[in-house]
N, C-alpha and C positions, 0 to 999 in steps of 0.2 A: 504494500500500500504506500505510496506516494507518501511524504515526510508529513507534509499541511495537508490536515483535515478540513471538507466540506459539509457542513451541515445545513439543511432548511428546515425553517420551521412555519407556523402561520395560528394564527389567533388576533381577537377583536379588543375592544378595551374589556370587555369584563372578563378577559383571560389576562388582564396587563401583567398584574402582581406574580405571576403564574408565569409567564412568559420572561419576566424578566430576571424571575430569581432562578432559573433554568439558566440562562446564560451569565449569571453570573458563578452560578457553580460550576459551569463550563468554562468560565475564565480561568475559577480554579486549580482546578485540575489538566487541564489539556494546556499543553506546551505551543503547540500549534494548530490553530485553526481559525476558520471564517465561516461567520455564521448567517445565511439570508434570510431575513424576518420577513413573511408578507404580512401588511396588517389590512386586518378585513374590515377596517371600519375607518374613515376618516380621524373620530377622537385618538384613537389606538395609534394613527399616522405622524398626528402633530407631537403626540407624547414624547413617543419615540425619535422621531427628528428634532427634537427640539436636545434632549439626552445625550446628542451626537455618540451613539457608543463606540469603541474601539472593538474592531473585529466587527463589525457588522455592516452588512448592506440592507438598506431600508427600501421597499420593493410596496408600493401601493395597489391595488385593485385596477386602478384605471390603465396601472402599467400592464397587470398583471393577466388581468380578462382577456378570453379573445372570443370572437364570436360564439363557437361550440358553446363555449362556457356558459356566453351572457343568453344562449338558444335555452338552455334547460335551470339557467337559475332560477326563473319562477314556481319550476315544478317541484322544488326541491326546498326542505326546512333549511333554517342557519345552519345546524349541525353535519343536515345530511349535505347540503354545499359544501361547508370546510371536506367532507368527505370524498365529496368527488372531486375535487382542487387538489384532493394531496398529491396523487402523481402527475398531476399538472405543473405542481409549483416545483418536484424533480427535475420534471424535463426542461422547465424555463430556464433552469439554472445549468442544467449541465449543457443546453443549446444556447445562450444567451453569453454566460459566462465562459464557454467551451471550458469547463471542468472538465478531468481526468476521472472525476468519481463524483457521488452527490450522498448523504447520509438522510432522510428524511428524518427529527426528533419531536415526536409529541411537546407541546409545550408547557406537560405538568408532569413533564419527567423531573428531576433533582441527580444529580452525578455526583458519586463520591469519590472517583477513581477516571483516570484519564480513559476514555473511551479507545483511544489508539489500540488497547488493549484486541475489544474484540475487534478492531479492524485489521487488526494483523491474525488474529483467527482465521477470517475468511480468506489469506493466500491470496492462492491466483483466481479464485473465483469470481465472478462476475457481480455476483446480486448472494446481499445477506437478509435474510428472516429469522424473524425468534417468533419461537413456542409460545405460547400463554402457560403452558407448565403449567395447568389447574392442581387445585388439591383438588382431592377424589371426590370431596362434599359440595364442591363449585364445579364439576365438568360440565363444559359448554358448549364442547366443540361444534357439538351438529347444529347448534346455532352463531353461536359468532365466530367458528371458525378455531382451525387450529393453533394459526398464527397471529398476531398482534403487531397492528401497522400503530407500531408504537419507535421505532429505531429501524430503519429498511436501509439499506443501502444498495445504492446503483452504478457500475463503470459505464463510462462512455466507449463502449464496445457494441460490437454487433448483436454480443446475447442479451448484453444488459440495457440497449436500445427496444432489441423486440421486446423482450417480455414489458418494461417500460409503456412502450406505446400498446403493445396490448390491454393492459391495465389501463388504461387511459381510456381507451375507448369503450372498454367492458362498464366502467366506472360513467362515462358522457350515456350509454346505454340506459343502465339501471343502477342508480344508488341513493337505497330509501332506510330509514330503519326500521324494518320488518325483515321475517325469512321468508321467500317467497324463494322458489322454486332451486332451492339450494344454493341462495344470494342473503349475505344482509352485510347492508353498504358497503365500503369498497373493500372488506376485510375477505369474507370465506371465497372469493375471487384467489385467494393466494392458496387456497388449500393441497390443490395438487401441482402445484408450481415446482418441487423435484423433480416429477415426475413431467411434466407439460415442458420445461425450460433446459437447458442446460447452463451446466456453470452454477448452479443455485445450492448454496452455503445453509444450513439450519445451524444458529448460533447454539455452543456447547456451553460457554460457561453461565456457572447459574446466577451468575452476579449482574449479569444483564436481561434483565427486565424481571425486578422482583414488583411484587403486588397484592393489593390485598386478594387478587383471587389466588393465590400462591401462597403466600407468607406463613401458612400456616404449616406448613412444612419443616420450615428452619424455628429453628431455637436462635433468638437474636441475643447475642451477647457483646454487651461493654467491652470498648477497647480505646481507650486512646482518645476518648472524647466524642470517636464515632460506638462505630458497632461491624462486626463479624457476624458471618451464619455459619450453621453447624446443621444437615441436613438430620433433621431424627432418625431416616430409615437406614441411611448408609456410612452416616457420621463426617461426613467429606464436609470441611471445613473451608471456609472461603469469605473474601473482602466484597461488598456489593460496587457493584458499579453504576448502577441507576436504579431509583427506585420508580415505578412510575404511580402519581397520588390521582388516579383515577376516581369521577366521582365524588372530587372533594369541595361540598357547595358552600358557600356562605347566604345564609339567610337574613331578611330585612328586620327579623326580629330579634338581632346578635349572637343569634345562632350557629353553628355549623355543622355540619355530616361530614362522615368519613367513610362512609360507604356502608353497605349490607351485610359483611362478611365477619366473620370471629375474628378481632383485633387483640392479641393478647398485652397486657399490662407492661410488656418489655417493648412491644410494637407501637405501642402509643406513646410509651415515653421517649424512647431510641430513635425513631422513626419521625414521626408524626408531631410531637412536638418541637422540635427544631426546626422542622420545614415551616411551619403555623408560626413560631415567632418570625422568621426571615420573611414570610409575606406579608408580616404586619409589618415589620420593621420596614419593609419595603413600599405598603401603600401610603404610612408616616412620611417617607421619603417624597414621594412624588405628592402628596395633599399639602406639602409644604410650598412646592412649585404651583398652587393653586390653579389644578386642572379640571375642577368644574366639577366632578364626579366621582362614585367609588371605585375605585379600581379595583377591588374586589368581585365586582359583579354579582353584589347580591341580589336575590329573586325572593319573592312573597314565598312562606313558609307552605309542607300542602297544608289542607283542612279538610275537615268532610269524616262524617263516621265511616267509609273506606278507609280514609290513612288511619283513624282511631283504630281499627280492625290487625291493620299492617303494624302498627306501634306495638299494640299489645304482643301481635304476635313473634316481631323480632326481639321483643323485652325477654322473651320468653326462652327463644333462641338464640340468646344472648349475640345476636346479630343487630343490637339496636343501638346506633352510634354518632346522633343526634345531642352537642353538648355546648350551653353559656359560651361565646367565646370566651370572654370571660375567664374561665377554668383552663385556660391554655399561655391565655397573655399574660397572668399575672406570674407566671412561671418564666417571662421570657426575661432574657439580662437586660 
């Protein structure tokens, strides 16, 4: 893999604080790299141009769209657009840019370890994917798929162009969130992609892309001010490299979720709180620069005796992880 790392990412203002404390754990850690930000919204545009970051190129919507795109944006929710954009906003870059490679990263990933890591993994390969690695109580695959277009990586080669532009188009095609006809959004599209593609790498270490549909696997243990995993079933011990905080909302009534899944007492305090103070610390940051709004993106909490129904019953399956923020910030330095 080439010395400098390329990575894209793309998110609107209520992904800001999310967005931006990603790249800066990737300032971090990663010795070499440049990172392309598309921002899907005007406020998200000025935020960030006005920040001038180091290492970044700032890529707006009106650069960014091109007819296909602006043809099916109507059909499509916010969410499920960013979804058919992601390998759009790949190939802008590696055609635009003429990059030698392109890394696509979710933007609520957090990096604790230089990523060069897995990219030297995947060799001479073309194009890298990771596993979602379910625990056996979360398996998902036959609906969102095996892999998780959460870190993909693509060469500007002939394999890593086709499969690219296939995904692109399969994506401009159909991408809703629903499973419909063994589709949901631009993710279980990669399912058979060893076997469809050549050159195509399944990322091995397990330090990339841990999460709560995962995490309950490893024993997360203190180390050094971060934290180490130790797999339960086989004991193989290891340094994370990204976590990704899927799912994690902030609510209008100073609330926030951490998702659905058993969060053990080591994961919320190792994990989860660190990231939660660095994104307050971070929307403190830019509310100082008086930009008009929360950069947090918070949304109305739900209501309704359904969610009563779903509360009770995640209380129960101690999957219910809805807390004051409050209980997080006052813990932060």
């Amino acid at each position: 893999m080439n010395n400098r790392l390329y990575f894209c990412t793309l998110f609107d203002s209520n992904y800001l604080t999310r967005g931006l404390v990603m790249y800066e754990s990737l300032k971090a850690c990663c010795k070499d790299f440049h990172l392309y930000i598309f921002s899907f919204d005007d406020r998200s545009f000025q935020v960030l141009k006005s920040l001038n970051l180091e290492k970044v190129t700032l890529i707006s919507l009106s650069e960014f769209e091109d007819e296909e795109l602006l043809r099916v944006k109507p059909t499509r929710s916010r969410a499920e657009y960013c979804w058919t954009c992601t390998s759009s906003t790949i190939l802008y870059c590696l055609e635009q840019f003429h990059l030698p490679h392109c890394t696509y990263i979710d933007a609520d990933l957090y990096f604790y370890q230089d990523p060069s890591i897995l990219l030297d993994e995947m060799g001479e390969h073309s194009i890298l994917i990771t596993e979602h690695r379910y625990s056996p109580q979360y398996e998902k695959s036959a609906k969102a798929g095996k892999y998780c277009v959460q870190f993909i990586t693509f060469r500007r080669d002939e394999y890593g162009m086709k499969a690219l532009k296939w995904w692109r188009e399969r994506c401009l095609e159909w991408c809703y969130a629903r499973l419909e006809d063994g589709k949901f959004g631009d993710q279980k599209y990669l399912d058979d992609w060893p076997e469809r593609f050549e050159k195509v790498w399944v990322l091995q270490h397990p330090g990339g892309g841990l999460a709560a549909w995962n995490i309950q696997q490893y024993e997360v243990i203190p180390q050094n001010s971060k934290f180490i995993c130790r797999n339960y079933r086989t004991g193989q011990v290891f340094k994370p490299i990204f976590y990704h905080f899927h799912y994690l909302r902030y609510y209008s009534n100073g609330s926030i979720e951490l998702g659905r899944r058993k969060l053990s007492k080591q994961v919320l305090q190792l994990i989860y709180l660190p990231y939660i103070c660095k994104l307050e610390n971070m929307k403190q940051n830019l509310l100082k620069r008086n930009i008009g709004f929360d950069p947090n993106g918070p949304t109305p909490p739900p209501s309704g005796i359904k969610h009563l129904i779903v509360e009770i019953y995640r209380r129960i399956k101690g999957t219910y992880h809805v807390y004051p923020l409050q209980k997080f910030t006052q813990k932060c330095e």
